[in-house]
Backbone as CSV, one residue per row, in Angstrom:
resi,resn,N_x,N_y,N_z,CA_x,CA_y,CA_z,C_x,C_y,C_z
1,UNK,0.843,-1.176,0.000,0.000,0.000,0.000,0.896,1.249,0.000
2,UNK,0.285,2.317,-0.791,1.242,3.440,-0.951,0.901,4.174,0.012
3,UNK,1.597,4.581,1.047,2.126,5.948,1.771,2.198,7.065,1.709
4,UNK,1.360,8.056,1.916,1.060,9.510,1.912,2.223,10.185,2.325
5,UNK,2.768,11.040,1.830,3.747,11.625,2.700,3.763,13.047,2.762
6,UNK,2.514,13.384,2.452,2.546,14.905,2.637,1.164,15.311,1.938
7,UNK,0.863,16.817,1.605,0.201,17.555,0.757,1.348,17.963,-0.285
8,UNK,0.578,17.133,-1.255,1.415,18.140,-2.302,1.189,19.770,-2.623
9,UNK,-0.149,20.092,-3.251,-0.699,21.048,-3.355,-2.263,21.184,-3.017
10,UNK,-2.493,22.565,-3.208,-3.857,22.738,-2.261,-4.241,24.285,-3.223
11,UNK,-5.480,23.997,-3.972,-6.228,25.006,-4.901,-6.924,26.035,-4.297
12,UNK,-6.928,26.905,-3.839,-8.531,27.626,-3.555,-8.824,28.603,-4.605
13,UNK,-10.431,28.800,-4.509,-10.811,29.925,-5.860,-11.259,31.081,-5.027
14,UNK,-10.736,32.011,-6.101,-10.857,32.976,-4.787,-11.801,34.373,-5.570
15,UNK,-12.512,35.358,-4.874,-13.506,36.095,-5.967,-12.521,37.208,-6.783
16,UNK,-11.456,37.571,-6.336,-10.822,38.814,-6.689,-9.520,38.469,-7.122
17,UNK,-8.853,37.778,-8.112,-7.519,37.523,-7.957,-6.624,38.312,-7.256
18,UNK,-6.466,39.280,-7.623,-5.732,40.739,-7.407,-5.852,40.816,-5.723
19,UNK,-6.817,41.363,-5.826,-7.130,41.788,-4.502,-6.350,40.375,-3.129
20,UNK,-6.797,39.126,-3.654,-6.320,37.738,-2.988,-4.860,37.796,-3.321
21,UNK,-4.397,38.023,-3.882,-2.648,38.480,-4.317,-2.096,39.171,-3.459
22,UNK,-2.438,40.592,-3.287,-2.211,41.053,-2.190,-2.219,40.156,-0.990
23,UNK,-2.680,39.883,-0.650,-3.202,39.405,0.591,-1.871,38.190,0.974
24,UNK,-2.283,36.870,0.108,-1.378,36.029,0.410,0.253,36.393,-0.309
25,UNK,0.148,37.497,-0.711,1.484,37.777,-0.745,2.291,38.315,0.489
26,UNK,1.445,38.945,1.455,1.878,39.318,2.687,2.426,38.008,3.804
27,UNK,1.105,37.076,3.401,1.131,35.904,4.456,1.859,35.040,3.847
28,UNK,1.926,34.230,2.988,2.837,33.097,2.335,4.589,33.784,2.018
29,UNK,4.762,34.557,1.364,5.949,35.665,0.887,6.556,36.287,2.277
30,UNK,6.123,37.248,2.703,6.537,38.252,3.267,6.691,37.312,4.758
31,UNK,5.376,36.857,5.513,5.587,36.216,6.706,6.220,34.713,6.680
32,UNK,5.941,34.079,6.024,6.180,32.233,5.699,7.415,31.975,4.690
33,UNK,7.641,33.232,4.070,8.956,32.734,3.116,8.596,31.779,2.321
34,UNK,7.322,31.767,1.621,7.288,30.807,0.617,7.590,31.411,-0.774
35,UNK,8.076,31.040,-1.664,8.164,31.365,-3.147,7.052,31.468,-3.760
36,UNK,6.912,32.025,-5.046,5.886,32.767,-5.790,5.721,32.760,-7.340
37,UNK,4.759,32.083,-7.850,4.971,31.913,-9.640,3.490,32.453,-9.964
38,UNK,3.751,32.524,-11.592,2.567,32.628,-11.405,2.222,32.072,-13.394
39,UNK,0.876,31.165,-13.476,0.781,30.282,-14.488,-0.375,30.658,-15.054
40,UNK,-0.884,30.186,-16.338,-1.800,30.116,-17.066,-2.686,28.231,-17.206
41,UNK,-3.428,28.494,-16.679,-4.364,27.027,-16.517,-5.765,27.167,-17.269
42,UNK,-5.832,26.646,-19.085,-7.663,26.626,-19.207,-7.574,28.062,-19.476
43,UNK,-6.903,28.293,-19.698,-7.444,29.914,-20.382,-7.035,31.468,-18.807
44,UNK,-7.076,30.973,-17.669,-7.035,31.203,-16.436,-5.875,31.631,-15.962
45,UNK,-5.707,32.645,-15.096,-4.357,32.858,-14.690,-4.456,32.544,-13.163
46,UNK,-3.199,31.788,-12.723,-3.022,31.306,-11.609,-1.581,32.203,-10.339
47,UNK,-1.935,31.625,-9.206,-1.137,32.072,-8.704,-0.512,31.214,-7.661
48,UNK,0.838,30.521,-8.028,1.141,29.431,-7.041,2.213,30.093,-6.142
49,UNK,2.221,29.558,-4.481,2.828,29.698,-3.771,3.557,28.715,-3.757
50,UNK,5.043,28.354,-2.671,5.421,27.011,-3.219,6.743,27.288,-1.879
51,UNK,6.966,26.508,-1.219,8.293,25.958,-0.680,8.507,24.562,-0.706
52,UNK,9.483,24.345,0.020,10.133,22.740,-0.326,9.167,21.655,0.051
53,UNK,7.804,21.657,0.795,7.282,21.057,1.022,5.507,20.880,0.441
54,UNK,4.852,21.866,-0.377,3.892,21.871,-1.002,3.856,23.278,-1.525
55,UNK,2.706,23.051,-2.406,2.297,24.676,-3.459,1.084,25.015,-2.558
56,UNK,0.399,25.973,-2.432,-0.710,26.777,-2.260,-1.359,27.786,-3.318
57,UNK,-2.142,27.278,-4.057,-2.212,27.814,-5.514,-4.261,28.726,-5.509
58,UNK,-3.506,30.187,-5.887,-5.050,30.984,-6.088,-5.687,31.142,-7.496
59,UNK,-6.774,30.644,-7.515,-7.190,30.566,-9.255,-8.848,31.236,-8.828
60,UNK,-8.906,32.092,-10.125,-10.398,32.491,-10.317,-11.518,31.872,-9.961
61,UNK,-12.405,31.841,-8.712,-13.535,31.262,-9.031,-14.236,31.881,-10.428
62,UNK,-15.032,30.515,-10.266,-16.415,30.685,-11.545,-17.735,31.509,-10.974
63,UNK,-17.959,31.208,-9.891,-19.058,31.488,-9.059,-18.980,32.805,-8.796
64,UNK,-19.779,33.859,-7.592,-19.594,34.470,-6.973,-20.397,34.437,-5.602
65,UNK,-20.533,32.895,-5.173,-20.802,32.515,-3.954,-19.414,32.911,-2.874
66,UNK,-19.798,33.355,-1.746,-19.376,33.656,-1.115,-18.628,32.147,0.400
67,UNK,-17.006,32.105,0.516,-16.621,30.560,1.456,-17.698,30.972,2.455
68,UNK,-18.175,29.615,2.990,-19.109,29.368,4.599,-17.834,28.074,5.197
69,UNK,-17.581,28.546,6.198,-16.896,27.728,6.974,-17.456,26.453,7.351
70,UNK,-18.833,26.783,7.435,-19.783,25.458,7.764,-20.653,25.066,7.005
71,UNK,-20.455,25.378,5.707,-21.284,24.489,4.836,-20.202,23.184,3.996
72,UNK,-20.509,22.260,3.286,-19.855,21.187,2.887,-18.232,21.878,2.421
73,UNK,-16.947,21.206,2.831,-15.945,21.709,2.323,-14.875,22.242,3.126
74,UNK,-13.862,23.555,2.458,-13.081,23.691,3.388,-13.409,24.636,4.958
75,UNK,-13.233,23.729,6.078,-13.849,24.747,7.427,-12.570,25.436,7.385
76,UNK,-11.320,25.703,7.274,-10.118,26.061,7.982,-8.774,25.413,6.752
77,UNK,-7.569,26.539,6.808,-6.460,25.609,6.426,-5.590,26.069,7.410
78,UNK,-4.543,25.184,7.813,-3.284,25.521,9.266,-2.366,25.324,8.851
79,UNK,-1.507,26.184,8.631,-0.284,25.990,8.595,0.641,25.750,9.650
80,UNK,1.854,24.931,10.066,2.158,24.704,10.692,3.714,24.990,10.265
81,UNK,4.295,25.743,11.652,5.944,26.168,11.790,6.576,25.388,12.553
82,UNK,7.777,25.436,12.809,8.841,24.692,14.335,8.383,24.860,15.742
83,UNK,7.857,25.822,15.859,8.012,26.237,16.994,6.870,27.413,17.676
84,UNK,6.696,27.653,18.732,5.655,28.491,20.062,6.878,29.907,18.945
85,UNK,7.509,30.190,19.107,8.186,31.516,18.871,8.210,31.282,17.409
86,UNK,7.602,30.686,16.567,7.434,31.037,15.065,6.142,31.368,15.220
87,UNK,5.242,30.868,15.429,4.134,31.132,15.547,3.503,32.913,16.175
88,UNK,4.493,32.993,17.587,4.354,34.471,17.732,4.720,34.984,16.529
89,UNK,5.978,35.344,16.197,6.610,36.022,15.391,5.836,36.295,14.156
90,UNK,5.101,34.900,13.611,4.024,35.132,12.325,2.739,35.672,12.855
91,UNK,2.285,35.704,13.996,1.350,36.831,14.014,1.896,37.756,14.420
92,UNK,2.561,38.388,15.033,3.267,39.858,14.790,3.411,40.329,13.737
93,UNK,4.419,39.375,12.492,4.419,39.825,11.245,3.401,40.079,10.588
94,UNK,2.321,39.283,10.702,1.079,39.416,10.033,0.293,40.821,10.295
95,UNK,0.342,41.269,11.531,-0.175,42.230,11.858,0.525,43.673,11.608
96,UNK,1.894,43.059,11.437,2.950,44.240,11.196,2.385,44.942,9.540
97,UNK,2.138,43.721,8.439,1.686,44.128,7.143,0.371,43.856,7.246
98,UNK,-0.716,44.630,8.335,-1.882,45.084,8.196,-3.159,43.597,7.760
99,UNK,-2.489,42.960,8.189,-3.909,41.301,8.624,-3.930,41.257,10.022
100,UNK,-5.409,41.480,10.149,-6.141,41.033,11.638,-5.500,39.730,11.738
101,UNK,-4.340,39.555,12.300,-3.964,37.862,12.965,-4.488,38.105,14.576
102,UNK,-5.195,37.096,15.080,-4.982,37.146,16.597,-3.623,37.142,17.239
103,UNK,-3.437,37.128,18.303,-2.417,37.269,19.559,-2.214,36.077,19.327
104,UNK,-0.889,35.291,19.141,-0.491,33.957,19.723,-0.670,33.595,20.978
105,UNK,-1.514,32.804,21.148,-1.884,32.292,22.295,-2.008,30.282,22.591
106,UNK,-2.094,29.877,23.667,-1.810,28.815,23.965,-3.573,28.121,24.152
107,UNK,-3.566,27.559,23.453,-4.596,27.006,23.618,-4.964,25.094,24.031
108,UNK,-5.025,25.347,25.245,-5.112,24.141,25.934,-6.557,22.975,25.500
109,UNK,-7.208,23.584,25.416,-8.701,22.565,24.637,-8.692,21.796,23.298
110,UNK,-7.246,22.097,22.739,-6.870,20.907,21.452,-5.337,20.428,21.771
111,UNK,-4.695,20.805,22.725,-3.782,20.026,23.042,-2.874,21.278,24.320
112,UNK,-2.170,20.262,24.765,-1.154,21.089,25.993,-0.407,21.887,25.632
113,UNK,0.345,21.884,24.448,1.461,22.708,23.697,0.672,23.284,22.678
114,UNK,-0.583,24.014,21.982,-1.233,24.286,20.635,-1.105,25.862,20.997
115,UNK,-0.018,26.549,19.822,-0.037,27.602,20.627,-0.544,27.985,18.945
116,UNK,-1.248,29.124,18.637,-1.871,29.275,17.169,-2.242,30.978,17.397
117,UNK,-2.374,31.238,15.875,-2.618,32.621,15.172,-4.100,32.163,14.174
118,UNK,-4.611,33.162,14.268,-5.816,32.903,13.454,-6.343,34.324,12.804
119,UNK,-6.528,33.679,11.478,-6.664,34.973,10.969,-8.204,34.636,9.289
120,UNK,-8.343,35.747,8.215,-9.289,35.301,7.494,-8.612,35.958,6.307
121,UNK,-8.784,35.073,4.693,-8.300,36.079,3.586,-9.373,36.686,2.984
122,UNK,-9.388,37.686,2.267,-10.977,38.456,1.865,-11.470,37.830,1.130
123,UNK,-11.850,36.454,0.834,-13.033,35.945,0.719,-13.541,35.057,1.710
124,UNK,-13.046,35.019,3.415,-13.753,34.475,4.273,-12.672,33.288,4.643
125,UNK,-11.995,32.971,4.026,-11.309,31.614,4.266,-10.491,31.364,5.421
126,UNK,-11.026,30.584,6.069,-9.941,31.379,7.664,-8.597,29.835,7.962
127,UNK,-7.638,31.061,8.273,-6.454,30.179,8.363,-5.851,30.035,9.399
128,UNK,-5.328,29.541,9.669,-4.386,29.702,11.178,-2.764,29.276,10.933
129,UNK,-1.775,29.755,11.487,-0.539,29.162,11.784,-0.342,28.165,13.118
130,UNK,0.009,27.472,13.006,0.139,26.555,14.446,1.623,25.926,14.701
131,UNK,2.227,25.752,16.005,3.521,25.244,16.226,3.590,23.661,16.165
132,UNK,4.731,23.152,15.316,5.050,21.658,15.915,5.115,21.293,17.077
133,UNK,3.689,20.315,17.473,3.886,20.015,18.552,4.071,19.047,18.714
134,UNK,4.419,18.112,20.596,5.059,17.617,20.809,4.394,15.764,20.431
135,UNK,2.985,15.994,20.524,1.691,14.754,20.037,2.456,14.275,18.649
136,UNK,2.391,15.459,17.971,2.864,15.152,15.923,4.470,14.832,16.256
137,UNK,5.433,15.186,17.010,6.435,15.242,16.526,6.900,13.578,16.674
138,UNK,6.402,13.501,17.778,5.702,11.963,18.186,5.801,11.010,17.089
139,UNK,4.173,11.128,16.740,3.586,10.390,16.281,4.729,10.362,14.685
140,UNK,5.245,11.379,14.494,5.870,11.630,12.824,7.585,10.283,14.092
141,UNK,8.058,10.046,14.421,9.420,9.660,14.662,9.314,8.228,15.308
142,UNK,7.600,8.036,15.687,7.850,6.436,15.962,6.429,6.301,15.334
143,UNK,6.488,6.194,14.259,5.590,5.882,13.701,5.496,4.192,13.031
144,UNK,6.628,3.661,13.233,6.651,2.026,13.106,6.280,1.645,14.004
């Protein structure tokens, strides 16, 4: 049986390209240090994010339905850093280039160490940064 070993990539459609450009150019680029391309898909212009470990790619919706966190689909995406002090640091940064990130804070009701930033891109999509914690680092090193 084949073995997952990651996310490769991850699509969202978003209502405003431009406007969503801005945006995750602050958070992926500026705060996360991810790299930045940008493609033609179907007639469509795309916008992929990308470090050594997956893409995060913004393409035109068709629609002009508006994300619901709680209707069928995506509730949330989390990104996850090293560490309680990456996690501050990316909501500071975040807030430094003008995104409502919350306060890094420790949140004990999903685990002992979950220390997270939470924030939304302008079409509703809400994201969070979260630290490697000690459950995953776990579960990722004895996983035989």
């Amino acid at each position: 049986m084949a073995q997952v070993t990651g996310i490769d990539h991850i699509y969202i459609s978003v209502s405003d390209l431009t406007r969503s450009e801005i945006f995750y150019d602050r958070v992926m680029v500026e705060v996360l240090g991810f790299r930045k391309n940008k493609l033609t898909l179907g007639g469509d212009r795309h916008i992929q994010y990308f470090n050594r470990h997956f893409g995060f790619v913004l393409r035109p919706a068709s629609t002009s339905a508006t994300h619901d966190p709680y209707s069928p689909g995506l509730h949330h995406f989390c990104l996850r850093v090293d560490s309680i002090a990456d996690v501050k640091a990316s909501a500071q940064e975040l807030r430094k280039t003008g995104i409502a990130a919350s306060e890094a804070t420790l949140h004990t009701e999903y685990a002992p160490d979950y220390w997270a930033t939470f924030f939304t891109d302008p079409d509703g999509v809400r994201l969070e940064v979260t630290n490697y914690r000690q459950e995953r680092r776990e579960r990722h090193d004895s996983w035989e």
